[in-house]
N, CA, C and O atoms as CSV, one atom per row, in Angstrom:
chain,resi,resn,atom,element,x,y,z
A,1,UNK,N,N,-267.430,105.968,252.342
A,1,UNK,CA,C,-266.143,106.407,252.827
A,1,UNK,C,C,-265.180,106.463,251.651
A,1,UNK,O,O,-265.289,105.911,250.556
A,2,UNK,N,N,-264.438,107.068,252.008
A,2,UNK,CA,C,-263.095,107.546,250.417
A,2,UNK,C,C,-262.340,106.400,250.441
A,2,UNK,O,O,-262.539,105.378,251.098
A,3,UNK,N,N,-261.425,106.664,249.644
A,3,UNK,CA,C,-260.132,106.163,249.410
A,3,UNK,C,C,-259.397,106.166,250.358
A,3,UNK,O,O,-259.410,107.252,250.937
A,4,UNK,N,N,-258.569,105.228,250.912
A,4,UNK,CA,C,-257.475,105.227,251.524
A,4,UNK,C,C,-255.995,105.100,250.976
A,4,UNK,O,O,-255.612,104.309,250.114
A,5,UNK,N,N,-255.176,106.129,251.717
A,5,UNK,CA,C,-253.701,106.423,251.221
A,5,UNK,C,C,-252.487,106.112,252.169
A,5,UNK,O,O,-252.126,106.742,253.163
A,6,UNK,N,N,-252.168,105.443,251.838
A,6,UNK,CA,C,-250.287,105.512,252.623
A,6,UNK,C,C,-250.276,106.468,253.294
A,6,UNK,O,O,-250.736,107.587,253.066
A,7,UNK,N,N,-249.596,105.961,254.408
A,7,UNK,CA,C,-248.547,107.803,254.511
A,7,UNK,C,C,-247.648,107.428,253.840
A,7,UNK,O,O,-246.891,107.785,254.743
A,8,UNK,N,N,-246.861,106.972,252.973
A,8,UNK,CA,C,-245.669,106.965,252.218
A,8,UNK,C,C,-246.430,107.288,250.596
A,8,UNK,O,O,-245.750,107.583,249.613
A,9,UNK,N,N,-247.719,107.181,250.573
A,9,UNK,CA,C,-248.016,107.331,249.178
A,9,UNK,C,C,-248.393,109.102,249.399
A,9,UNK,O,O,-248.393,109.957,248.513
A,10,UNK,N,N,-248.617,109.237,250.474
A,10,UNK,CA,C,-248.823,110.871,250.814
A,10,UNK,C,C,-247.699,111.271,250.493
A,10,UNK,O,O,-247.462,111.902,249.463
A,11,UNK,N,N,-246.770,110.903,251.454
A,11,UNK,CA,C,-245.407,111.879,251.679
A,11,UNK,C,C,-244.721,112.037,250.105
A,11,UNK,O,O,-243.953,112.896,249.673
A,12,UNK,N,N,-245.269,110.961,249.507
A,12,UNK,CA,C,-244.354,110.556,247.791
A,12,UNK,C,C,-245.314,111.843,247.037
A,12,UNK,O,O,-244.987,112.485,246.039
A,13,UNK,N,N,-246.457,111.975,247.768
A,13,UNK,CA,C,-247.456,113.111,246.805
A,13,UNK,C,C,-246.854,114.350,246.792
A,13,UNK,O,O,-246.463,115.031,245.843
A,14,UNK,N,N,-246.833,114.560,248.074
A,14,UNK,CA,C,-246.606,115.804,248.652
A,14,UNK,C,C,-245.058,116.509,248.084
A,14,UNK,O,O,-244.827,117.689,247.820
A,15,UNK,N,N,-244.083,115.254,248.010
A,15,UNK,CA,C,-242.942,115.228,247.686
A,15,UNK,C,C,-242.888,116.016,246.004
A,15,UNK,O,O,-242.146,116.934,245.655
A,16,UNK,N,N,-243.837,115.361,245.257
A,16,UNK,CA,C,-243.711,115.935,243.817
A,16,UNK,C,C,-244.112,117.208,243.518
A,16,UNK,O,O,-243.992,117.819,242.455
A,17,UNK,N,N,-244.735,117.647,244.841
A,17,UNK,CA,C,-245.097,118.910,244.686
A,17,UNK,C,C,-243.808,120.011,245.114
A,17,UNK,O,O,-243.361,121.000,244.535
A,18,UNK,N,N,-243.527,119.479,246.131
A,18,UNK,CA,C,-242.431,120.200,246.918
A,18,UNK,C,C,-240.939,120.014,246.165
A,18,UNK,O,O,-240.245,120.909,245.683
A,19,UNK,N,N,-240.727,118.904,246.204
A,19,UNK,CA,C,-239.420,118.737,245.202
A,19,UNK,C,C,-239.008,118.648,243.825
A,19,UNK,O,O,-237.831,118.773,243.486
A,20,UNK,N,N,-240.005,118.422,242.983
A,20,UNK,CA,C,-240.235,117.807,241.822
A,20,UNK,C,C,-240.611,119.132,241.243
A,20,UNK,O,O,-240.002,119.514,240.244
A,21,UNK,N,N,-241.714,120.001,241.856
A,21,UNK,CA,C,-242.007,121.361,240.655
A,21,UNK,C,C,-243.105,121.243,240.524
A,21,UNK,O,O,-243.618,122.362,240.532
A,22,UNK,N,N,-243.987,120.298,240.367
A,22,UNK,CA,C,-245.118,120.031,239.614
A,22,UNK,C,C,-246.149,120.738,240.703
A,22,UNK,O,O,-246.059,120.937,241.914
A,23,UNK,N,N,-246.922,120.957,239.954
A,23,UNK,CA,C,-248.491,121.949,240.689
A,23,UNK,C,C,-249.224,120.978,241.166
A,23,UNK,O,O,-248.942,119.804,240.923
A,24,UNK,N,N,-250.333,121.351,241.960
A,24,UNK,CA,C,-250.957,120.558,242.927
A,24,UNK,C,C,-251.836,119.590,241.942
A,24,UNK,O,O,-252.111,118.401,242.101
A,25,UNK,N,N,-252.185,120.463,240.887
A,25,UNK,CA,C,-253.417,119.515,239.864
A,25,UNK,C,C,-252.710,119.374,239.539
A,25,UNK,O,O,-252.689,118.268,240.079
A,26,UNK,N,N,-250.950,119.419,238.533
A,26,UNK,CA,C,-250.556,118.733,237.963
A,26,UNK,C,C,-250.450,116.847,238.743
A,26,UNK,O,O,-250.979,115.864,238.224
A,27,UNK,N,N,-249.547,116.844,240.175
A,27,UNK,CA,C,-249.816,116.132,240.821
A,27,UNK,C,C,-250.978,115.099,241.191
A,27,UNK,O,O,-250.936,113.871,241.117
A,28,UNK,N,N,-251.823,115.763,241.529
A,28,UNK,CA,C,-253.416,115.264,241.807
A,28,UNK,C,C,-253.507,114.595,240.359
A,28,UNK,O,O,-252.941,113.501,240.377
A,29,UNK,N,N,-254.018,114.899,239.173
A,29,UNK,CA,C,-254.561,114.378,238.265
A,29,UNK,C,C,-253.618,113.318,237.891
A,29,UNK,O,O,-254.208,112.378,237.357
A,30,UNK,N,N,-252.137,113.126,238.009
A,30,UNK,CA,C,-251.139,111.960,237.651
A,30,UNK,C,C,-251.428,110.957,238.625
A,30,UNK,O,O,-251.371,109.803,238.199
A,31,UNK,N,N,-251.695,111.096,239.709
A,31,UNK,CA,C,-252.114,109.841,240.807
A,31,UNK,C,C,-253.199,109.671,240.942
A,31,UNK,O,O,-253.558,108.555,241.317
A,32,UNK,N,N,-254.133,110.655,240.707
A,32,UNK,CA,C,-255.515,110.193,240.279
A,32,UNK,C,C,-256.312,110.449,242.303
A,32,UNK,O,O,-256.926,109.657,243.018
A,33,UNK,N,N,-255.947,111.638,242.493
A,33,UNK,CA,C,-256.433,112.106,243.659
A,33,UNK,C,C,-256.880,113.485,243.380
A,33,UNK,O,O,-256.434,114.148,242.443
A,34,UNK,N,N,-257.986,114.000,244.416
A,34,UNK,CA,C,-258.671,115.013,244.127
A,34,UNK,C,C,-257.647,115.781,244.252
A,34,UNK,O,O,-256.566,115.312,244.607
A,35,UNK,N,N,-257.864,117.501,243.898
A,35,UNK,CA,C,-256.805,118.507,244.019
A,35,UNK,C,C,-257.078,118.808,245.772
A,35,UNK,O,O,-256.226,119.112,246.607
A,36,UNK,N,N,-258.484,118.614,245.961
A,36,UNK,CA,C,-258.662,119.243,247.314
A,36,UNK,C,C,-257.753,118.183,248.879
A,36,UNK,O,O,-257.405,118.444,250.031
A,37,UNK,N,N,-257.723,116.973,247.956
A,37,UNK,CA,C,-257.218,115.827,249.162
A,37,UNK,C,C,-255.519,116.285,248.912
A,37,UNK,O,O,-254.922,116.610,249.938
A,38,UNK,N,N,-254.971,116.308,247.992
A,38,UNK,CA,C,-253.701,116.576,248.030
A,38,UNK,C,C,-253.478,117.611,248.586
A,38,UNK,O,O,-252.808,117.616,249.619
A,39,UNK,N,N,-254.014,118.824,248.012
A,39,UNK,CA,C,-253.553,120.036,248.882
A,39,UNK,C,C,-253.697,120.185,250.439
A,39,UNK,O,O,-252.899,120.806,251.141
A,40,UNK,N,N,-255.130,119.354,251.012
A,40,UNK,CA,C,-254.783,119.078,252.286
A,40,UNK,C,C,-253.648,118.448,253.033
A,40,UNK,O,O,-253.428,118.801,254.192
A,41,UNK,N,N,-252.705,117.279,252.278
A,41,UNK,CA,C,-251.795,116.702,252.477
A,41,UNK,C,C,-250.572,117.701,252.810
A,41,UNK,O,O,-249.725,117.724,253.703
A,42,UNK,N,N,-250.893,118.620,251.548
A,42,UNK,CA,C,-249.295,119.529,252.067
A,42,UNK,C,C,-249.354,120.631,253.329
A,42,UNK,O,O,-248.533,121.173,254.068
A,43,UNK,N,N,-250.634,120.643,253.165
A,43,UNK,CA,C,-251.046,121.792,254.463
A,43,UNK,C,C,-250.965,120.976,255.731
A,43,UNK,O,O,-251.073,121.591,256.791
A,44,UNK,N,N,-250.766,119.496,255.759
A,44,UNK,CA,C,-250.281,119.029,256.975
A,44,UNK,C,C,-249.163,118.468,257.358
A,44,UNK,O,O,-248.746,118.119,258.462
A,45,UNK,N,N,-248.590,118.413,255.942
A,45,UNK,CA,C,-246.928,118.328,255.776
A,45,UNK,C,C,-246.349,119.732,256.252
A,45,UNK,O,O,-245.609,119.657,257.232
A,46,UNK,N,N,-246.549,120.921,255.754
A,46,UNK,CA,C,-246.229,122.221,255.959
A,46,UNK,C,C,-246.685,122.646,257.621
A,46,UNK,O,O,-246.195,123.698,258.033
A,47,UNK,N,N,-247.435,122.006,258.407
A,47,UNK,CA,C,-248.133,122.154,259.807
A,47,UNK,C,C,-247.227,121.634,260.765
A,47,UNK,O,O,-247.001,122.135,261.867
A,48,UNK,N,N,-246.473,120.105,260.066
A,48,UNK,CA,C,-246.068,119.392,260.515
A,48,UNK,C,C,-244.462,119.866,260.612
A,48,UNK,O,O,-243.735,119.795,261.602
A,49,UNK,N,N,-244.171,120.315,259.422
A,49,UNK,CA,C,-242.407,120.879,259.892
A,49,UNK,C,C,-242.460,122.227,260.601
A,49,UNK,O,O,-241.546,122.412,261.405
A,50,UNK,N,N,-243.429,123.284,260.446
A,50,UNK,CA,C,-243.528,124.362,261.481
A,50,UNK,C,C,-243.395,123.781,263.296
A,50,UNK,O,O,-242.767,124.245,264.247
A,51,UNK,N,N,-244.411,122.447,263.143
A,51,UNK,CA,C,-244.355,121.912,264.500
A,51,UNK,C,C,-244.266,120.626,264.710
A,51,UNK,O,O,-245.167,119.793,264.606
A,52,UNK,N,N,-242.926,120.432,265.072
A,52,UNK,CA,C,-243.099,118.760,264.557
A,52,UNK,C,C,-243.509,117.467,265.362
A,52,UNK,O,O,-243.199,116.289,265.182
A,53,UNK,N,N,-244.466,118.193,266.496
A,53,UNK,CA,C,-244.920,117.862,267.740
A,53,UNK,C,C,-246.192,117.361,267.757
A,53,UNK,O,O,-246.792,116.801,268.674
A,54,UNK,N,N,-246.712,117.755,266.088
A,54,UNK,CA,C,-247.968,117.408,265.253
A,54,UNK,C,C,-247.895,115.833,265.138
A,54,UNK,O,O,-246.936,115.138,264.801
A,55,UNK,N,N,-249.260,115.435,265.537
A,55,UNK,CA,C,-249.254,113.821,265.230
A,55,UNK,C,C,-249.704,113.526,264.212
A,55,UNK,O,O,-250.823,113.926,263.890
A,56,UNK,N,N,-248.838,112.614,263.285
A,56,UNK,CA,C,-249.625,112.175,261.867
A,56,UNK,C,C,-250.640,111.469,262.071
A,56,UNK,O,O,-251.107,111.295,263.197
A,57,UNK,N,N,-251.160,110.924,260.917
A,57,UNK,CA,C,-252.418,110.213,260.810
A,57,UNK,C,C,-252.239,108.627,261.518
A,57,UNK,O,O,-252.942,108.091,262.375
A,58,UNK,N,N,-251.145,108.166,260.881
A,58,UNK,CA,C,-251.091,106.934,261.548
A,58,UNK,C,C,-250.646,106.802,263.128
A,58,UNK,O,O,-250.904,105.748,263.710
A,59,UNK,N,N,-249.788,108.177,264.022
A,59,UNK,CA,C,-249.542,108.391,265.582
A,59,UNK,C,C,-251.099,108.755,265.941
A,59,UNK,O,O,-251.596,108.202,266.922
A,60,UNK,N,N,-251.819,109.603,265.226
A,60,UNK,CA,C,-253.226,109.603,265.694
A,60,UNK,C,C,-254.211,108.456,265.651
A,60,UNK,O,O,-255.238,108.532,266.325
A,61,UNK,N,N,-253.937,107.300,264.831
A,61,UNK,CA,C,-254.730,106.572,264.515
A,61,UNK,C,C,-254.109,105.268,266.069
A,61,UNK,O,O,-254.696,104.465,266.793
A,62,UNK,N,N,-253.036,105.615,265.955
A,62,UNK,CA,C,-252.445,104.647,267.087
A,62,UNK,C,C,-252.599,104.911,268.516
A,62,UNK,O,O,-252.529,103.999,269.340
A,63,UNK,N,N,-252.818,106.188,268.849
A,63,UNK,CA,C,-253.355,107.182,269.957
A,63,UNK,C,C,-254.711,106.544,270.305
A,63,UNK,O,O,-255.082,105.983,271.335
A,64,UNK,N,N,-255.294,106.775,269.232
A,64,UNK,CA,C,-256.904,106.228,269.459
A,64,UNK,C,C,-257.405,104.987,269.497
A,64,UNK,O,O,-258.546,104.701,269.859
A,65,UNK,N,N,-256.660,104.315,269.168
A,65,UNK,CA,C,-256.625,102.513,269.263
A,65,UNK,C,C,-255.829,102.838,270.802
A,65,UNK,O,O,-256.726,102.787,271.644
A,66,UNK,N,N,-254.669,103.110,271.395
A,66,UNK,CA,C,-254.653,102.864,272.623
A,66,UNK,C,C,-255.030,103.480,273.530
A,66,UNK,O,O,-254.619,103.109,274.630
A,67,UNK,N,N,-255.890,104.579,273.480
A,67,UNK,CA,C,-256.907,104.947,274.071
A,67,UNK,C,C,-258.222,104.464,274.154
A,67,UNK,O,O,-258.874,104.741,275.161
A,68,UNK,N,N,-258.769,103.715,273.165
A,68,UNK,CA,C,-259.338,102.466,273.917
A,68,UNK,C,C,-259.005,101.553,274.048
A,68,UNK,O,O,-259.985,100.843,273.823
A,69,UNK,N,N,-257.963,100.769,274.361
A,69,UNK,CA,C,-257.463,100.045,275.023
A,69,UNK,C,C,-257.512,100.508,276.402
A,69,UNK,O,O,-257.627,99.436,276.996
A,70,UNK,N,N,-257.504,101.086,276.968
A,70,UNK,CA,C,-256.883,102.158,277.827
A,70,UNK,C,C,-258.422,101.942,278.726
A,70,UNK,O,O,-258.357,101.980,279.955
A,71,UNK,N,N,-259.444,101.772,278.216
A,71,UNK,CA,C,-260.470,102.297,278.553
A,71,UNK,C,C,-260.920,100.887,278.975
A,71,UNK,O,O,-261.319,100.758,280.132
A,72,UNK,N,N,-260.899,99.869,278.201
A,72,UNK,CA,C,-260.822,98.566,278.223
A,72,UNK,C,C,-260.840,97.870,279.263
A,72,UNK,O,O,-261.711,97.285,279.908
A,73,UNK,N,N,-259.220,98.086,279.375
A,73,UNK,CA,C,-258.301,97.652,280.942
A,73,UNK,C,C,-258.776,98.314,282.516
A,73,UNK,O,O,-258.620,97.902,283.665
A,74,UNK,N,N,-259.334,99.363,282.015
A,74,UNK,CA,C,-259.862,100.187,283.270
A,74,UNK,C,C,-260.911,99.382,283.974
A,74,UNK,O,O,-260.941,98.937,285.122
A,75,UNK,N,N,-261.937,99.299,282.783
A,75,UNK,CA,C,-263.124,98.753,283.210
A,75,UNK,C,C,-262.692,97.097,283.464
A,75,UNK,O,O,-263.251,96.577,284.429
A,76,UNK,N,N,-261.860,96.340,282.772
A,76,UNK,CA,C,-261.554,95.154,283.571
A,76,UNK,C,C,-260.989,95.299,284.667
A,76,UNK,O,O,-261.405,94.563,285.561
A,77,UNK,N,N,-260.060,96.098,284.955
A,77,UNK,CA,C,-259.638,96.314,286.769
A,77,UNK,C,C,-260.264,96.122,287.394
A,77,UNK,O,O,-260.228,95.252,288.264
A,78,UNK,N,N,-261.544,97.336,287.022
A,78,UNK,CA,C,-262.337,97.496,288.272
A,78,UNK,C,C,-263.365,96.531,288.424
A,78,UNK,O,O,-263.927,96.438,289.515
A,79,UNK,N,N,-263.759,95.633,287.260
A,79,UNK,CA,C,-264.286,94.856,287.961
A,79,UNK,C,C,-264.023,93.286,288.164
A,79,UNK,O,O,-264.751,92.293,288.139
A,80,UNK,N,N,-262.320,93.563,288.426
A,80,UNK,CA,C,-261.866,92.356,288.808
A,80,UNK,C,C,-261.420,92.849,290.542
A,80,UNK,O,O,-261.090,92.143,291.496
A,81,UNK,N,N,-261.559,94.112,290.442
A,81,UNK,CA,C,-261.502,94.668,291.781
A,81,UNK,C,C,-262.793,94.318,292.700
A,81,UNK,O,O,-262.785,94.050,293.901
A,82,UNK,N,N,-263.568,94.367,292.086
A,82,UNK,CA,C,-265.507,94.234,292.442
A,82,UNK,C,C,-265.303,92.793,292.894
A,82,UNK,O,O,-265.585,92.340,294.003
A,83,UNK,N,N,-264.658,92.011,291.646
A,83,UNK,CA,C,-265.110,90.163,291.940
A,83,UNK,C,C,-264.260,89.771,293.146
A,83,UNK,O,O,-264.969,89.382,294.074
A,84,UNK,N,N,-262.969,89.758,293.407
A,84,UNK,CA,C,-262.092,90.239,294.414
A,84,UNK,C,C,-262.585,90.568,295.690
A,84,UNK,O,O,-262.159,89.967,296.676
A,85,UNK,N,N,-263.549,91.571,295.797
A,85,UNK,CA,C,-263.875,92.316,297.460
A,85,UNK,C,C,-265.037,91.094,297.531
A,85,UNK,O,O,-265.076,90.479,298.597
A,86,UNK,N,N,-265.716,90.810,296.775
A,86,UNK,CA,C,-266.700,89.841,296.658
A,86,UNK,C,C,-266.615,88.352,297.402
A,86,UNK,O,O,-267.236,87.870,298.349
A,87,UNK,N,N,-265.499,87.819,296.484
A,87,UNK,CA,C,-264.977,87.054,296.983
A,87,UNK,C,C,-264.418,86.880,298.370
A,87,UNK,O,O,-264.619,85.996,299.203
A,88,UNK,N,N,-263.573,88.087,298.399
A,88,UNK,CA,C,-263.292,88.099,299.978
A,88,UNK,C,C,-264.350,87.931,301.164
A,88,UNK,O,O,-264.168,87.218,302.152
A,89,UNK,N,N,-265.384,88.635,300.929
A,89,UNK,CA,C,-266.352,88.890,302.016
A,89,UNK,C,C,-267.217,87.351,301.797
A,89,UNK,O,O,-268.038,86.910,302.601
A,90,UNK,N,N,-266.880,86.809,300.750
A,90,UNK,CA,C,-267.901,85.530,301.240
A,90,UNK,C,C,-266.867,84.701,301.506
A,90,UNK,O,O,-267.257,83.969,302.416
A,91,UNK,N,N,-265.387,84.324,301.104
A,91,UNK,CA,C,-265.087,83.248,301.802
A,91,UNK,C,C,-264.638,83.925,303.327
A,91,UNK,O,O,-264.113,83.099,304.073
A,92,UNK,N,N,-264.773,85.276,303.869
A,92,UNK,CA,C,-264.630,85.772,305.188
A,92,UNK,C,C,-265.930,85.066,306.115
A,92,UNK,O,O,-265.881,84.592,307.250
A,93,UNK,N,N,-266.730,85.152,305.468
A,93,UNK,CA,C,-268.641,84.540,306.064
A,93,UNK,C,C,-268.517,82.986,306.069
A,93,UNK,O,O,-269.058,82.213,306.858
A,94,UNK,N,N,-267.552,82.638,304.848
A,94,UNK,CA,C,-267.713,80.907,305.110
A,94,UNK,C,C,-266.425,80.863,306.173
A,94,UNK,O,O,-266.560,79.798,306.775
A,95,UNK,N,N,-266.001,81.108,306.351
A,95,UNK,CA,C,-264.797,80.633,307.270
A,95,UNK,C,C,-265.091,80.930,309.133
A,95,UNK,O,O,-264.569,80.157,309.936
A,96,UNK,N,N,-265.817,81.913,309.541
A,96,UNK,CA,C,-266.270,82.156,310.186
A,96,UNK,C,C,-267.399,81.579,310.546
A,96,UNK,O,O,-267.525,81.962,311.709
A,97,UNK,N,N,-268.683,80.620,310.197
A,97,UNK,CA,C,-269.328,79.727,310.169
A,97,UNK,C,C,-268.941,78.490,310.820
A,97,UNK,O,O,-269.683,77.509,310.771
């Protein structure tokens, strides 16, 4: 697996490209990131102000952590729903005895 980056060490990348002047390899080779990972960065910086409805990496990464969570809780419901009807029907049989 690669390297892992900020989003603030992104946005600071992306930034020198956009504000600063400097070219994508100029950029890339000063931080010591491929040209191909940076330029993806701005193409989702540039995705992201066209639509800003776009989820970053870390709202996606948080999406998917509470989406399983999500999945988690379901399956404990239901089978605290299961232990529950369970329960009921046998202390219904002992009480009736």
């Amino acid at each position: 697996m690669g390297k892992r980056f900020s989003p603030e060490f992104k946005r600071e990348a992306v930034s020198l490209v956009l504000k600063q002047g400097l070219t994508i390899k100029q950029a890339a080779e000063d931080l010591g990131v491929g040209y191909s990972t940076l330029d993806k960065w701005l193409h989702r910086h540039r995705e992201h102000e066209q639509d800003p409805n776009i989820l970053d990496e870390a709202e996606l990464a948080e999406l998917k952590r509470l989406r399983k969570e999500v999945r988690v809780l379901r399956i404990e419901r239901d089978l605290l729903k299961k232990t529950a009807v369970y329960f009921a029907k046998d202390s219904a049989e002992g009480s009736s005895s």
